[in-house]
C-alpha positions in Angstrom: 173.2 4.9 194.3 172.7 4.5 190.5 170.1 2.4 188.4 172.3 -1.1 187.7 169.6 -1.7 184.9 166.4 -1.6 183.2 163.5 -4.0 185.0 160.6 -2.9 182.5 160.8 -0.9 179.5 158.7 2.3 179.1 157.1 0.6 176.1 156.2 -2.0 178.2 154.8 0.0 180.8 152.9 2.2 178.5 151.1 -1.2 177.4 149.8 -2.5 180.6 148.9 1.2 181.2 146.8 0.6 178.0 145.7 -2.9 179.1 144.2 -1.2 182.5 143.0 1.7 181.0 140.9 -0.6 178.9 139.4 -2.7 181.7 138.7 0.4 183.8 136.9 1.6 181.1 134.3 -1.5 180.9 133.9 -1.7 184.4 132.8 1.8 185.3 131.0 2.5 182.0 128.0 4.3 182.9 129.5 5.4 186.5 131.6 8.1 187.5 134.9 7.6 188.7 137.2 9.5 191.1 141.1 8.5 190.7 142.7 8.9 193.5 146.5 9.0 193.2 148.7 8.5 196.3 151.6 10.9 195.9 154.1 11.4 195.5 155.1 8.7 193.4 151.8 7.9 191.5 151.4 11.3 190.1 153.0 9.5 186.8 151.5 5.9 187.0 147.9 8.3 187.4 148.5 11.0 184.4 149.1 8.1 182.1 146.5 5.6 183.3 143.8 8.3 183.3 144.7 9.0 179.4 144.0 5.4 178.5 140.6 5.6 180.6 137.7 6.3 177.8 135.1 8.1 180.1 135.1 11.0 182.2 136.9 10.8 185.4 138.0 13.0 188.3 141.4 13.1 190.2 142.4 13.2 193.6 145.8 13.0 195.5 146.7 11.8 198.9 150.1 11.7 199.7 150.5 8.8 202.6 154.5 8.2 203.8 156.0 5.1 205.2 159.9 5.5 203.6 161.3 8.6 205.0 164.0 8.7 202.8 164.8 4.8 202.8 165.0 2.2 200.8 162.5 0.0 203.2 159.2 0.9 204.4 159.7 2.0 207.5 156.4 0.7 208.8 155.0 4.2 210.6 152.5 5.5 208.3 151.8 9.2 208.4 149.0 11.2 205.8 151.1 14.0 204.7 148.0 15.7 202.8 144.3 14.4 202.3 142.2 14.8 199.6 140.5 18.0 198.2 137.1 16.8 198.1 134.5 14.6 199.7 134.2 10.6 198.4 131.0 9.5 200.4 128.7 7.5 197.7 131.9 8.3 194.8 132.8 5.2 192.9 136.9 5.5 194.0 139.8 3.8 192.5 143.2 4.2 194.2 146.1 4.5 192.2 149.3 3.3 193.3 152.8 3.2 191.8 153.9 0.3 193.8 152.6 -2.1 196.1 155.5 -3.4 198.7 154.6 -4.6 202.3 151.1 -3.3 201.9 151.6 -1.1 205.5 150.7 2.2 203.5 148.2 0.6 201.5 146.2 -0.9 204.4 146.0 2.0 206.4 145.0 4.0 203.2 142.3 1.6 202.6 141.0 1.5 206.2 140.7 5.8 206.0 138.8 5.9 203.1 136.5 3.4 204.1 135.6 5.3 206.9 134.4 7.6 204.3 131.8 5.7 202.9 132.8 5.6 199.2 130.3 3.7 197.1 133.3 1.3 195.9 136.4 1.9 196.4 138.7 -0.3 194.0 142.5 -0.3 193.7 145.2 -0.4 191.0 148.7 -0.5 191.3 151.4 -0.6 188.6 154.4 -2.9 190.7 153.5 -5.5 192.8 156.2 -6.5 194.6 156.4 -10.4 195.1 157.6 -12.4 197.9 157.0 -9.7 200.7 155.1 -11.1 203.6 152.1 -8.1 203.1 148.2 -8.3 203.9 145.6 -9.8 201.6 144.2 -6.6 199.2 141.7 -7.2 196.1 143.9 -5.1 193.3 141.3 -4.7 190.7 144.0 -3.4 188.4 147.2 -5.1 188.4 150.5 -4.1 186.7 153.2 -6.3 186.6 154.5 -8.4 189.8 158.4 -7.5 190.3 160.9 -9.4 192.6 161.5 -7.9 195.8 164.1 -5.2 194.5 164.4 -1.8 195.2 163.0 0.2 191.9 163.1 3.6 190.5 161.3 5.3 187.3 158.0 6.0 186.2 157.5 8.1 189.8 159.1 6.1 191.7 161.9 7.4 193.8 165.6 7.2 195.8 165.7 10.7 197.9 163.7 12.9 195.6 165.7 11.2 192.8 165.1 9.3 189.5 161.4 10.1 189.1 161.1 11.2 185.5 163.4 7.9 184.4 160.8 6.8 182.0 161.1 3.0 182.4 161.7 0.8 185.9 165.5 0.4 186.9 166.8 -1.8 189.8 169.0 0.6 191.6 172.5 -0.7 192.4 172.1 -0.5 196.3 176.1 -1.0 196.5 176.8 1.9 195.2 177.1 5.4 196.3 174.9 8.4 194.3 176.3 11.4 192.3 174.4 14.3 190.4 175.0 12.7 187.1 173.6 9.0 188.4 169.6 10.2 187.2 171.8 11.2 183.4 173.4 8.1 183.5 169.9 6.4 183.8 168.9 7.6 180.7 171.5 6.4 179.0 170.5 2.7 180.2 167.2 2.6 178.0 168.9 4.1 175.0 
């Protein structure tokens, strides 16, 4: 498969990152705040968001699997590693790269619950729309996408197309070759 074209430019992205970083900032002034990044994909959404956050803050990663190599969510959620530290009384903000059918996200928020976080708050850079998904409170909201399959920005095909520094549809009609992550670069020149 290869990226058929750009959905949201890295300027664009790098703005709303801005925008959230902004709003994180007023609402936890005065508080700690552990970001929790849910791997592997949000490692990038995370690194940037964090930079645009004017207080201290700690980080975190989970890495939490539904895709197994796919292009759907395969619905059978598995934690692939847990977190470093403790979050009981920590104010915690998820990070997520993308929210799709909301299976990985719901059983993410129901473990750390468990765990007795002070708050526990949520921001995601992709919303997918029109996916039948459970209700979540996303504190932090990105930019709401049609129900495509998208790569970039961490976001992934089989290990593929992470570092593309923008949002590309993939062409799902296609078949992949080593240069198809080259070629995506060449899309947002």
């Amino acid at each position: 498969m290869k990226v058929a074209r750009v959905l949201i430019s890295e300027d664009e992205i790098q703005a709303k990152l801005a925008e959230m970083g902004a709003a994180i900032t007023k609402d936890y002034e005065g508080r700690d705040v552990l970001m929790i990044g849910v791997l592997k994909g949000a490692f990038v959404v995370m690194a940037d968001l964090a930079r645009h956050v004017r207080l201290p803050v700690e980080t975190d990663f989970m890495a939490v699997s539904s895709y197994h190599g796919g292009t759907h969510s395969s619905g059978v959620v598995r934690i692939v590693k847990d977190l470093d530290q403790e979050i009981a009384g920590r104010n915690v903000l998820i990070v997520e790269d993308i929210i799709d059918t909301g299976h990985t996200l719901k059983y993410l928020l129901r473990t750390l619950a468990v765990r007795k976080p002070a708050t526990l708050s949520l921001a995601s850079l992709l919303i997918k729309d029109d996916v039948e998904r459970p209700h979540f409170d996303i504190q932090y909201e990105g930019f709401h996408i049609p129900n495509e399959f998208v790569v970039g920005y961490g976001l992934d095909y089989n290990e593929q197309y992470r570092n593309l520094p923008y949002i590309g549809v993939m062409d799902t009609d296609s078949t992949s070759s080593p240069t198809d992550v080259q070629e995506g670069f060449k899309l947002a020149e």
